[in-house]
C-alpha positions, 0 to 999 in steps of 0.5 A, spaced: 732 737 830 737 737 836 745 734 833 747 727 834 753 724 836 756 718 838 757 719 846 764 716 847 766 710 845 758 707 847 756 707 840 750 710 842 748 717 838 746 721 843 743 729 843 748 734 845 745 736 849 743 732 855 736 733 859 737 733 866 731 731 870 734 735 877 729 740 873 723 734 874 725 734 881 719 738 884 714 737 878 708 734 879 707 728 874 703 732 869 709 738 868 713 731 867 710 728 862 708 735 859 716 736 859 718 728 856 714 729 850 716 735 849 723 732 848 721 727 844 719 732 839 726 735 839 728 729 838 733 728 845 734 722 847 739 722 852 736 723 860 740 724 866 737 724 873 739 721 880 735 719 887 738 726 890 734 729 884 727 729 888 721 725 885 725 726 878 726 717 877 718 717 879 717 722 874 720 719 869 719 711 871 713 712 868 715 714 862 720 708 863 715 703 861 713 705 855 719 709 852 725 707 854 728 705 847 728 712 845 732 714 851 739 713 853 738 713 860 742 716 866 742 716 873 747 715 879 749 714 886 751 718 892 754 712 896 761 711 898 761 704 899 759 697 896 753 696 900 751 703 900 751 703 892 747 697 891 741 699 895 742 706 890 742 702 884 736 697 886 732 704 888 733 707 882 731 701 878 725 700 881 724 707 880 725 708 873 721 702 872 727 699 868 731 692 869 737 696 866 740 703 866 745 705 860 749 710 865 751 709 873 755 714 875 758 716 881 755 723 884 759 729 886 766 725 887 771 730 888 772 730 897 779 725 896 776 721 904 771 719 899 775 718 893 780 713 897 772 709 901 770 709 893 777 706 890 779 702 897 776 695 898 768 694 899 767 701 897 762 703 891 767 701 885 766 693 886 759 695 886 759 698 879 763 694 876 759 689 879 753 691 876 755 692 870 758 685 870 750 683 871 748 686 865 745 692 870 748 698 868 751 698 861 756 703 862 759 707 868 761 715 869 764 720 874 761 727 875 762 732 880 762 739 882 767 746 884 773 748 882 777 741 884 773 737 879 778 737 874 783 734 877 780 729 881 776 726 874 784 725 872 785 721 877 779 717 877 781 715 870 788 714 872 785 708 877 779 705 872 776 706 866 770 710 866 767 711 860 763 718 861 765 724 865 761 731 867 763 738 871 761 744 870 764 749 864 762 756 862 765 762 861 766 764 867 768 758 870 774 758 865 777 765 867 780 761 872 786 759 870 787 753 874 781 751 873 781 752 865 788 748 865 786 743 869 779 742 865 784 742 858 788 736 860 782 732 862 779 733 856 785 732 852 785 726 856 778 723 855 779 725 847 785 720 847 781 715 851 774 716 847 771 717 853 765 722 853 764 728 856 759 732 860 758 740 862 753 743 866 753 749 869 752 753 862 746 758 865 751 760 871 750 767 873 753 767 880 752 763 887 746 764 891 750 765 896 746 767 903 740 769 898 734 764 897 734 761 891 728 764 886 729 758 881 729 751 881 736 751 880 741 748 887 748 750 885 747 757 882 742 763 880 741 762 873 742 768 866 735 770 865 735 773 859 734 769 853 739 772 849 744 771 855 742 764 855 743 763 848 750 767 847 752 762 853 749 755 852 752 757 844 759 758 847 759 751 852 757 747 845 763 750 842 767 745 846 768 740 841 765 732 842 761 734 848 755 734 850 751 739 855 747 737 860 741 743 862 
């Protein structure tokens, strides 16, 4: 079985490592439930998505129905403002077939025009606090990608308590030094706070650049062999206290 920790200061154990459902957004809803079942054999019981993710809410509201208390559950909101993030969240329930989800997170907040619509009045942000005030959501996150991310995660948690982070960390990412310093003080920060963090991008090989994706992977070209993959995904769970999203 996959090991256990606590996510943040959730009090939920979760997997280290994290199902993410952008793998489920263009699977037929057999190939879906082929793939849930699969990580309730292996004991994953962490589950990220979001309404970008294609049909991977539907795909997954099924399961929803039957199995929600083995799944800490996750998805997210691309919408900047208030209005924008209701609706997000009212389709994504509806979806998932759910009256609540663990984790709402803001999706790819890193453009400052839009982290100051979120912050500012009548944007995103009332919305999430409001949801989880009305016992919609239990807890609230930040993700983003690109070399800035970092950085723009301190300065959301510098204006509000976010009980999750998630940004890209991998070997190749860290070679770059403004981003490996930023990504440090982030963490240094989010462990003195307790608050969970999330990696993505552990498979990266490079950009797709002009190329045409050959694998259901939207940022990048995956490693593909198994031991590439598996020295990477071993060197991302080196990070202590945190958690890989596939």
């Amino acid at each position: 079985m996959i090991q256990k920790q606590e996510f943040g200061h959730t009090g939920h154990q979760s997997t280290r490592v994290i199902f993410g459902a952008y793998a489920l957004s263009k699977a037929s809803q057999s190939e879906a439930d082929t793939t849930l079942a699969l990580l309730q054999k292996y004991g994953v019981n962490h589950i990220d998505t979001a309404p970008a993710y294609g049909n991977a809410e539907e795909r997954i509201g099924l399961w929803m129905e039957q199995h929600h208390n083995d799944f800490f559950l996750a998805t997210k909101s691309r919408s900047r403002s208030y209005d924008g993030a209701w609706k997000d969240l009212q389709q994504s329930l509806r979806r998932l077939r759910v009256d609540q989800v663990d984790l709402w997170q803001m999706h790819g907040l890193t453009n400052p025009v839009s982290w100051e619509k979120v912050m500012g009045p009548g944007g995103a942000l009332d919305a999430f606090i409001e949801a989880r005030d009305k016992g919609l959501v239990r807890f609230l996150g930040i993700t983003g990608h690109g070399d800035k991310v970092p950085a723009m995660h301190r300065q959301s948690l510098e204006r509000f308590d976010f009980d999750s982070v998630l940004l890209p960390y991998n070997y190749l990412q860290m070679q770059k030094p403004r981003y490996a310093t930023d990504f440090n003080e982030l963490v240094t920060l989010c462990n003195k706070r307790n608050i969970a963090v999330q990696t993505i991008k552990s498979v990266v090989r490079r950009s797709w650049g002009t190329r045409p994706p050959t694998h259901n992977t939207y940022f990048y070209e995956p490693l593909e062999t198994q031991e590439a993959i598996d020295k990477s995904v071993h060197w991302s769970l080196g990070l202590r206290d945190s958690f890989l999203v596939t």
